[in-house]
PyMOL Python script that loads the backbone (N, CA, C, O; Angstrom):
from pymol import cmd

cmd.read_pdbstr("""\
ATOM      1  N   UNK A   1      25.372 -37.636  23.633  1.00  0.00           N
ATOM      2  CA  UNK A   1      25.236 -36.407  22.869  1.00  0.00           C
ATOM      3  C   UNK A   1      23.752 -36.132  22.682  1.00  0.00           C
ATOM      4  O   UNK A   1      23.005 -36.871  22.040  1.00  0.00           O
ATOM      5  N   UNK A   2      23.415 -35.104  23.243  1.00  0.00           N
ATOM      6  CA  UNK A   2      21.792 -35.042  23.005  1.00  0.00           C
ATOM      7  C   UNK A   2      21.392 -33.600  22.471  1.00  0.00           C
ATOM      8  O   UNK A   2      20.214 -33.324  22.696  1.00  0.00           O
ATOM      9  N   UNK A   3      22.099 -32.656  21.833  1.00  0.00           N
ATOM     10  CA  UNK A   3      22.202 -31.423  21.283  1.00  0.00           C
ATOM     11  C   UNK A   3      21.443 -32.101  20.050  1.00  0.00           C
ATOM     12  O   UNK A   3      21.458 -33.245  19.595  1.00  0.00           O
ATOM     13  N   UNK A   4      20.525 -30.495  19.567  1.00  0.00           N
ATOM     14  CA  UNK A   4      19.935 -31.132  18.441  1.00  0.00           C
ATOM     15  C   UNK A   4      20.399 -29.543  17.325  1.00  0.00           C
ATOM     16  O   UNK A   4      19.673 -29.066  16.453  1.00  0.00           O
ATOM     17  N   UNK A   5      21.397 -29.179  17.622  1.00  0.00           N
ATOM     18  CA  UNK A   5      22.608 -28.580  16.511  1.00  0.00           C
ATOM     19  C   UNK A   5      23.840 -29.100  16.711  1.00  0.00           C
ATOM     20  O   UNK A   5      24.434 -28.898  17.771  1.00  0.00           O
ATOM     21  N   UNK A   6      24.321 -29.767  15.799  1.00  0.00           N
ATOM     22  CA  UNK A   6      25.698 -29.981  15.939  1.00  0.00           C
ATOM     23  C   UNK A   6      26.428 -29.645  14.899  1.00  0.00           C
ATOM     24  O   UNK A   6      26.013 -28.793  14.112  1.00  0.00           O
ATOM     25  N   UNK A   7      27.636 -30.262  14.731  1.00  0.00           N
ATOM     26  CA  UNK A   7      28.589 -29.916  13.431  1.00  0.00           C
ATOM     27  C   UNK A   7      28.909 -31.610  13.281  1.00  0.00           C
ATOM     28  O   UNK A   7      29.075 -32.528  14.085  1.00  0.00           O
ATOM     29  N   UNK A   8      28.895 -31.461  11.542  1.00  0.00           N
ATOM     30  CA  UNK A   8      29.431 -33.102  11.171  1.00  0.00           C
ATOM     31  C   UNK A   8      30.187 -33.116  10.917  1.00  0.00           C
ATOM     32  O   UNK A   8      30.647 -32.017  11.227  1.00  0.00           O
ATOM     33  N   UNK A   9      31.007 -33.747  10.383  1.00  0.00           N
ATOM     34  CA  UNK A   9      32.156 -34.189   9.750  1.00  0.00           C
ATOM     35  C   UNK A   9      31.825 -34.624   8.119  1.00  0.00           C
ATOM     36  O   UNK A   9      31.665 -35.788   7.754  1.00  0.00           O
ATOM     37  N   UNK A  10      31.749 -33.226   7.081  1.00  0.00           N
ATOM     38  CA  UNK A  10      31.491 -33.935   5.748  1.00  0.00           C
ATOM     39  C   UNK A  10      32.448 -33.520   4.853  1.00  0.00           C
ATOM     40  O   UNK A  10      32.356 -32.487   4.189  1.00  0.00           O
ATOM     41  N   UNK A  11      33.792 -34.660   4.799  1.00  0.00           N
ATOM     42  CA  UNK A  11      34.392 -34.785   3.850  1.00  0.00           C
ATOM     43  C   UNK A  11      35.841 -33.919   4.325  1.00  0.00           C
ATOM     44  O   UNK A  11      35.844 -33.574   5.507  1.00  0.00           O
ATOM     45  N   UNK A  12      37.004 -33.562   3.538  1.00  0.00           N
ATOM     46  CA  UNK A  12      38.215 -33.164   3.740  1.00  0.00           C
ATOM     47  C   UNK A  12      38.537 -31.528   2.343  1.00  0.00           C
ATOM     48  O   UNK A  12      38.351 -31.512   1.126  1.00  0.00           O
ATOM     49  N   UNK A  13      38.931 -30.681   3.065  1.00  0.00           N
ATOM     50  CA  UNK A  13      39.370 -29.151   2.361  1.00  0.00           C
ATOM     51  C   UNK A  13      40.411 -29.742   1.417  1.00  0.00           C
ATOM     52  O   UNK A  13      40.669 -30.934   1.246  1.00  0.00           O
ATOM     53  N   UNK A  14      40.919 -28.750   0.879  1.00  0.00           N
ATOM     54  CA  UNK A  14      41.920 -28.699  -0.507  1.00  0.00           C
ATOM     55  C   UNK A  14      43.475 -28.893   0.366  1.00  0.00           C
ATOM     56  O   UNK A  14      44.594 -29.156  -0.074  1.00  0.00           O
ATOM     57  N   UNK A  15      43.140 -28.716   1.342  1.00  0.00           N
ATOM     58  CA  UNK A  15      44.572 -29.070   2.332  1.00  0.00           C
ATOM     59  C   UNK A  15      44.506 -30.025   3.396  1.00  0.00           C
ATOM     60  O   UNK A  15      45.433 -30.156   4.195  1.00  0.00           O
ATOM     61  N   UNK A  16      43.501 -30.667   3.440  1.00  0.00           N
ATOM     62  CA  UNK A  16      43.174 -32.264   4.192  1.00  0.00           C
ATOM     63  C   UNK A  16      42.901 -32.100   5.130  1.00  0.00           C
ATOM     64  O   UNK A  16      43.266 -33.062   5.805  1.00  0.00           O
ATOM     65  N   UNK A  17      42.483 -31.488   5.621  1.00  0.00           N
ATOM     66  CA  UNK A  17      41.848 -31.083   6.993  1.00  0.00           C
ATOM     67  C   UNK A  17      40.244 -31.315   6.955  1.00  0.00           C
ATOM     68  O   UNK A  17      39.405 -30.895   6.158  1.00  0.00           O
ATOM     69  N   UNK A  18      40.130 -32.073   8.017  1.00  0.00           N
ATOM     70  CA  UNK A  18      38.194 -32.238   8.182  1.00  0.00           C
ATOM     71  C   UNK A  18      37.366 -31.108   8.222  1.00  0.00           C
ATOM     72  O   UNK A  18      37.272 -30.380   9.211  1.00  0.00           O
ATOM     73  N   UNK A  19      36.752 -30.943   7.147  1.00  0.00           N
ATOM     74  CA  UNK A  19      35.626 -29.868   6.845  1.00  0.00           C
ATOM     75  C   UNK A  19      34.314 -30.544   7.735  1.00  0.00           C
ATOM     76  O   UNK A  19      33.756 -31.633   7.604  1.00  0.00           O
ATOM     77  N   UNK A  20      34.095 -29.518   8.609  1.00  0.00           N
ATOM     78  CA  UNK A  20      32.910 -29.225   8.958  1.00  0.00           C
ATOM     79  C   UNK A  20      31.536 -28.673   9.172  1.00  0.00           C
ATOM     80  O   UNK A  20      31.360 -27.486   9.444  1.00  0.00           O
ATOM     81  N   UNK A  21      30.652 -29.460   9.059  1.00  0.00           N
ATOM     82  CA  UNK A  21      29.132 -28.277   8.940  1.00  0.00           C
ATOM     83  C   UNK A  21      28.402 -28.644   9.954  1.00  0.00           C
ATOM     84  O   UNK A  21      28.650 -29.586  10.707  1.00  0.00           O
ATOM     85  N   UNK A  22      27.409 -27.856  10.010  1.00  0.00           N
ATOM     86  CA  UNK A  22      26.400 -27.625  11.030  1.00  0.00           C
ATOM     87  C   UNK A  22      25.236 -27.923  10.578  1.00  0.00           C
ATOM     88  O   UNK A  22      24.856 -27.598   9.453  1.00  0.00           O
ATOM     89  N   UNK A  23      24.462 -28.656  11.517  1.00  0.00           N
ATOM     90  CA  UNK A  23      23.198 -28.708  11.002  1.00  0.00           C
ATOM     91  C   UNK A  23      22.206 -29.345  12.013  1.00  0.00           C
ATOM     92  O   UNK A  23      22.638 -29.589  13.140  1.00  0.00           O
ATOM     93  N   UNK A  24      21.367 -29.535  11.818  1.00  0.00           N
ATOM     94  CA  UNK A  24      20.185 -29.609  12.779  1.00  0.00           C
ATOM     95  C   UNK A  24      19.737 -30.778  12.604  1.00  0.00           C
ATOM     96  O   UNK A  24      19.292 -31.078  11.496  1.00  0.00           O
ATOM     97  N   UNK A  25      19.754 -31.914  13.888  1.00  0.00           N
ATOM     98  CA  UNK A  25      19.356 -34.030  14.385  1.00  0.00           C
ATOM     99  C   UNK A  25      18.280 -34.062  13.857  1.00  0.00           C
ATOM    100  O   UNK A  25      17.507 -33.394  14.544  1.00  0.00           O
ATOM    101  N   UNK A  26      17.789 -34.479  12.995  1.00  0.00           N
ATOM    102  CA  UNK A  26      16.437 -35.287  12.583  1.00  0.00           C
ATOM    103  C   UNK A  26      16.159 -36.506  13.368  1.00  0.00           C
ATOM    104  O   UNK A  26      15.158 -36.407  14.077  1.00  0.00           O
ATOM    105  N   UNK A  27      16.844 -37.730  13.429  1.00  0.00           N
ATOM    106  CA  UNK A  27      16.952 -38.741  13.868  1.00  0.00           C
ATOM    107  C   UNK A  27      18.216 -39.539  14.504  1.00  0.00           C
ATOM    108  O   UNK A  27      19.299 -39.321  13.961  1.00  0.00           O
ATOM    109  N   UNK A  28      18.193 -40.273  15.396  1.00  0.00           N
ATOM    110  CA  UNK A  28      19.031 -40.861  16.243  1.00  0.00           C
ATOM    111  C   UNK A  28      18.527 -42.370  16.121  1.00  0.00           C
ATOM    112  O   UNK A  28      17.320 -42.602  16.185  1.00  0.00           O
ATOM    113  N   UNK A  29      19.495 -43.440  15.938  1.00  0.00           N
ATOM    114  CA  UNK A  29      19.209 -44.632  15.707  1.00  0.00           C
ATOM    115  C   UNK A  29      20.398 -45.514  15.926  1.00  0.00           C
ATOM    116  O   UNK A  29      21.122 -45.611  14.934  1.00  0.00           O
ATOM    117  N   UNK A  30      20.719 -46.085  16.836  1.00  0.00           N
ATOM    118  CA  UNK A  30      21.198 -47.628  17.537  1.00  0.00           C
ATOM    119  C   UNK A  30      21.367 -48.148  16.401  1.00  0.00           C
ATOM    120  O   UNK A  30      20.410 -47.831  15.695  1.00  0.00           O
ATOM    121  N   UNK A  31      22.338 -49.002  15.667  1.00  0.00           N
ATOM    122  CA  UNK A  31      22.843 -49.893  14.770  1.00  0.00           C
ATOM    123  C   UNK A  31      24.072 -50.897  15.398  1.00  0.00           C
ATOM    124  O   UNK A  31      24.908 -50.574  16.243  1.00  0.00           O
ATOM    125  N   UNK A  32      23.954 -51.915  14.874  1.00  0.00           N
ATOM    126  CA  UNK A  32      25.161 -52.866  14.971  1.00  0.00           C
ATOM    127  C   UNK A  32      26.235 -52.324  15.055  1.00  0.00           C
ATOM    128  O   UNK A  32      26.911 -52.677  16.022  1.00  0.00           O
ATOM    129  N   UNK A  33      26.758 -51.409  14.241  1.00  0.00           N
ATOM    130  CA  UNK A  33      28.075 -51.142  13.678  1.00  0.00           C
ATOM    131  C   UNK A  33      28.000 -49.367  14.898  1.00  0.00           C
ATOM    132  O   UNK A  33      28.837 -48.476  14.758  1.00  0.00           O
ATOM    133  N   UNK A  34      26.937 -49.294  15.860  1.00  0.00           N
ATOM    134  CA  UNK A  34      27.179 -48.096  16.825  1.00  0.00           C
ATOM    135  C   UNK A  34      26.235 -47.354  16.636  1.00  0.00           C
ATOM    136  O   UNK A  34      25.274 -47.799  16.008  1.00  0.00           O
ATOM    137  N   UNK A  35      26.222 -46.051  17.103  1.00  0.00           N
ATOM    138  CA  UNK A  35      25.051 -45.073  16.983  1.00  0.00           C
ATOM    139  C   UNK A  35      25.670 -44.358  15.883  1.00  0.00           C
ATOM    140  O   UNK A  35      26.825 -44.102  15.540  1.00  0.00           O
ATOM    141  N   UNK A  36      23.956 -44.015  15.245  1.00  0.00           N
ATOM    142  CA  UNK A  36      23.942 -43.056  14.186  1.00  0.00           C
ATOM    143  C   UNK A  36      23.415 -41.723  14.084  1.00  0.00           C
ATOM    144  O   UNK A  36      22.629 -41.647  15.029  1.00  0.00           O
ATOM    145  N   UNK A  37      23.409 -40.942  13.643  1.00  0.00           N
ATOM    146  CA  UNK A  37      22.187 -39.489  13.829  1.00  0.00           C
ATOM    147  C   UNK A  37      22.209 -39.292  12.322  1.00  0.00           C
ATOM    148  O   UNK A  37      23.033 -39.618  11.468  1.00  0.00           O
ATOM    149  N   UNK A  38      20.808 -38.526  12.252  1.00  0.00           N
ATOM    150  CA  UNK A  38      20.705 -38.012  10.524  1.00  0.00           C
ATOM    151  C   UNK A  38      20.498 -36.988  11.313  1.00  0.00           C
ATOM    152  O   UNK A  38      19.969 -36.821  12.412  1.00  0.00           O
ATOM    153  N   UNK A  39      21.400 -35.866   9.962  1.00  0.00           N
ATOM    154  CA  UNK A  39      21.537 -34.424  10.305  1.00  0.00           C
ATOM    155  C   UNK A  39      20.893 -33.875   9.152  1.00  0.00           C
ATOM    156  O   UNK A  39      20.922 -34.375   8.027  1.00  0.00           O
ATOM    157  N   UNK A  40      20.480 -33.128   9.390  1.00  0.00           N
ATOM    158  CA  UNK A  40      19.739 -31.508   8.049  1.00  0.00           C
ATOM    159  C   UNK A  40      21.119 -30.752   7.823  1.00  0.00           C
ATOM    160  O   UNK A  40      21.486 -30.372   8.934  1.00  0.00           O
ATOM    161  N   UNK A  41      22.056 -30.368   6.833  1.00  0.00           N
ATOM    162  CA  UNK A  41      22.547 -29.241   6.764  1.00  0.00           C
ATOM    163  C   UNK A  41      21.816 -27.990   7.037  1.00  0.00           C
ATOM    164  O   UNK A  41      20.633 -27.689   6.873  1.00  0.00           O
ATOM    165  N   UNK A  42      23.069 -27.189   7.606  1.00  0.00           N
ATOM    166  CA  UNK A  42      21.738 -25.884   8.097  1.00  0.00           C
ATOM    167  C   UNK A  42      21.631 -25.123   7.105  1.00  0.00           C
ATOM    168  O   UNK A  42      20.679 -24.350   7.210  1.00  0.00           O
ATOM    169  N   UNK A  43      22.549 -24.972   5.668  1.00  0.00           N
ATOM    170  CA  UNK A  43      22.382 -25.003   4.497  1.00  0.00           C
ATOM    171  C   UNK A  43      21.423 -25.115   3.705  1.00  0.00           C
ATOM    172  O   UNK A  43      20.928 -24.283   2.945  1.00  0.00           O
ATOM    173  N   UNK A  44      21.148 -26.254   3.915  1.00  0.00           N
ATOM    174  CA  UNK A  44      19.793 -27.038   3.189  1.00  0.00           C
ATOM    175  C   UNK A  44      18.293 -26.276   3.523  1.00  0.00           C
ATOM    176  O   UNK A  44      18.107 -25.786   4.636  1.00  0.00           O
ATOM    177  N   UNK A  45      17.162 -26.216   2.376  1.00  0.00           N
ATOM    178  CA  UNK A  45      15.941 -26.135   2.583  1.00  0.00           C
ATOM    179  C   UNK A  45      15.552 -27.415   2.258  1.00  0.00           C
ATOM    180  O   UNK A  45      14.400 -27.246   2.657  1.00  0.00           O
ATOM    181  N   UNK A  46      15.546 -28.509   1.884  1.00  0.00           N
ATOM    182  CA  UNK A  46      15.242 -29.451   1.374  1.00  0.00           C
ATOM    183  C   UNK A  46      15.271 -30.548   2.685  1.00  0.00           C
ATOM    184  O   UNK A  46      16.425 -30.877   2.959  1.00  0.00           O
ATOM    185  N   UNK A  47      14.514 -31.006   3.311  1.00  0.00           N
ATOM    186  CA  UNK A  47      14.720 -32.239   4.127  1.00  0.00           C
ATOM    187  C   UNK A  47      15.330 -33.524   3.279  1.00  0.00           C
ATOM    188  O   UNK A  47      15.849 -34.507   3.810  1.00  0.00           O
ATOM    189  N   UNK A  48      15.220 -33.390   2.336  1.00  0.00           N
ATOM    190  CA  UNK A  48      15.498 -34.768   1.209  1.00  0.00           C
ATOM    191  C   UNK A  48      17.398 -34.604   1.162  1.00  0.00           C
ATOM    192  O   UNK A  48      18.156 -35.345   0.537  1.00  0.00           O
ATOM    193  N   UNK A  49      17.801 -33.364   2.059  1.00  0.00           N
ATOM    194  CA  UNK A  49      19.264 -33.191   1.735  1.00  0.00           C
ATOM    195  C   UNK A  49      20.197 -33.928   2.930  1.00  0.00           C
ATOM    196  O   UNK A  49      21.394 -34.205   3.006  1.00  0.00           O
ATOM    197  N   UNK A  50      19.043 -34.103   3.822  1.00  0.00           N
ATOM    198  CA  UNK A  50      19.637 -35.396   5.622  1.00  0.00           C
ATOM    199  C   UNK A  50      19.801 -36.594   5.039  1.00  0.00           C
ATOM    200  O   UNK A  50      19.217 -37.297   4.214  1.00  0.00           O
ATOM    201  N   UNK A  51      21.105 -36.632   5.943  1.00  0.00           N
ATOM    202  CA  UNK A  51      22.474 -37.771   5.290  1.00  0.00           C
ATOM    203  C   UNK A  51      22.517 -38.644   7.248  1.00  0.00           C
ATOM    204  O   UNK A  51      22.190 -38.152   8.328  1.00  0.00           O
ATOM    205  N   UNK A  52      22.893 -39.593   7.009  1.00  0.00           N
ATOM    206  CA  UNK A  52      22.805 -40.368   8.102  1.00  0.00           C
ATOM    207  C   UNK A  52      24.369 -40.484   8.264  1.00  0.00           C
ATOM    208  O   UNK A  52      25.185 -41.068   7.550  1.00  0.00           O
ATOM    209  N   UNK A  53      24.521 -39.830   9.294  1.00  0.00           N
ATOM    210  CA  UNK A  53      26.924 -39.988   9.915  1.00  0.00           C
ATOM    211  C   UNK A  53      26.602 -40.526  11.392  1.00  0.00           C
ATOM    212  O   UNK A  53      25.741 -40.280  12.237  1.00  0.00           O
ATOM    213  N   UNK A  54      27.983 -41.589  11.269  1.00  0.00           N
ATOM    214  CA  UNK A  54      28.284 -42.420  12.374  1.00  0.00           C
ATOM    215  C   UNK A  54      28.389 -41.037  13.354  1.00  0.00           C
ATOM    216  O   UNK A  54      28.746 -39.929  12.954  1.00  0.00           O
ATOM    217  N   UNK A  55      28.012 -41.365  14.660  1.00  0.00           N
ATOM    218  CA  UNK A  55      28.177 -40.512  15.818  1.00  0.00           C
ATOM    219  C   UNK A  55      29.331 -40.225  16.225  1.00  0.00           C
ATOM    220  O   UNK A  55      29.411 -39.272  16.999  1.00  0.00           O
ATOM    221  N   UNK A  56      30.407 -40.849  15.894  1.00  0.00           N
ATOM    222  CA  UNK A  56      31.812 -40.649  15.964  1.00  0.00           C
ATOM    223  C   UNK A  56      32.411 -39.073  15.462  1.00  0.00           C
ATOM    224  O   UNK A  56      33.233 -38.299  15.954  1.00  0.00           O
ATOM    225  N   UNK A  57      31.338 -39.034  13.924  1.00  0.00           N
ATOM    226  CA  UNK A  57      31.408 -38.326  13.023  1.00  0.00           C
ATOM    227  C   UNK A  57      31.047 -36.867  13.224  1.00  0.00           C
ATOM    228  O   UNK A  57      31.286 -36.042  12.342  1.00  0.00           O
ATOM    229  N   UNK A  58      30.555 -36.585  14.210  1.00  0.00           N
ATOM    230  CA  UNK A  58      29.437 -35.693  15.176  1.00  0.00           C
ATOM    231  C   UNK A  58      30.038 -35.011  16.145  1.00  0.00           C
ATOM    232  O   UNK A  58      30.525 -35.643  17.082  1.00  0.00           O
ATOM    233  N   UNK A  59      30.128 -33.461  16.105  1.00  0.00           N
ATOM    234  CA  UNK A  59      30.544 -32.787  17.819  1.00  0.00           C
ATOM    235  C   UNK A  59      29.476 -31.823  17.690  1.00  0.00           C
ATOM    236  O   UNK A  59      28.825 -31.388  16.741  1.00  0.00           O
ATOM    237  N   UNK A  60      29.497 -31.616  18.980  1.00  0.00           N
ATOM    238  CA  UNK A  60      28.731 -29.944  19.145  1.00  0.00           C
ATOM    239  C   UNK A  60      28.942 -28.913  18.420  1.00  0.00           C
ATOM    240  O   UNK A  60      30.083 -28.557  18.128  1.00  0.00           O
ATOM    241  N   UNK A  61      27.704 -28.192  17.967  1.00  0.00           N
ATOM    242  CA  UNK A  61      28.095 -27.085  17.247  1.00  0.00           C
ATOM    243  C   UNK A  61      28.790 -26.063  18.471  1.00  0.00           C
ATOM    244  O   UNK A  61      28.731 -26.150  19.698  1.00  0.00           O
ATOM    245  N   UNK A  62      29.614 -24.848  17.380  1.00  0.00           N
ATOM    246  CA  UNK A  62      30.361 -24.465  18.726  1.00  0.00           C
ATOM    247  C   UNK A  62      28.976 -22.617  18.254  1.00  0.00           C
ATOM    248  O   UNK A  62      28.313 -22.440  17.232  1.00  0.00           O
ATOM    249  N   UNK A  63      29.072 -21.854  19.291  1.00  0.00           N
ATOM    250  CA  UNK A  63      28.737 -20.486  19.088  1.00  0.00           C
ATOM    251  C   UNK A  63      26.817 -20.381  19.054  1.00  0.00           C
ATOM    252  O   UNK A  63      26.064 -21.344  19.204  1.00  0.00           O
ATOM    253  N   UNK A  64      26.442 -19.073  18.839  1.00  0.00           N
ATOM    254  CA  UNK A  64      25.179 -19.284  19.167  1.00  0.00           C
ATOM    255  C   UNK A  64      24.019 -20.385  18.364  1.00  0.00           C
ATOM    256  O   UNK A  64      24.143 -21.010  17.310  1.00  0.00           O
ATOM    257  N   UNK A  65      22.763 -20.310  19.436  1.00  0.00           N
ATOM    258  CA  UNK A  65      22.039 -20.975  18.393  1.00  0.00           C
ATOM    259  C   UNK A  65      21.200 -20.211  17.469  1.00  0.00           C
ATOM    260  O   UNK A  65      20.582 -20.789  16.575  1.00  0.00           O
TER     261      UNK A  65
END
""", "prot")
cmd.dss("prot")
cmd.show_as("cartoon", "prot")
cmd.util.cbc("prot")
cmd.orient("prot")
């Protein structure tokens, strides 16, 4: 995966379905437990708001950039 917009996986809707956001790779990092990426919500002005999700956790954003 080498897109540097994607969509994460943060958290579940009022009807359990995986809520997803978009946001923009800060960092990519190799761990024991698999690869990781820290994402920016595209939400966010704050860099202090990038959260580090397992790559599992991670697809392509879909639509323009």
């Amino acid at each position: 995966m080498d897109e540097d917009r994607v969509e994460f996986r943060a958290g579940r809707d009022t009807y359990g379905l995986a809520r997803w956001v978009v946001g923009q790779v800060q960092e990519r990092e190799q761990r024991a437990d698999g690869p990781w990426i820290k994402v920016l919500p595209a939400y966010s002005a704050s860099d202090e708001d990038a959260q580090w999700v397992r790559q599992d956790d991670v697809r392509g954003a879909a639509g323009p950039a």
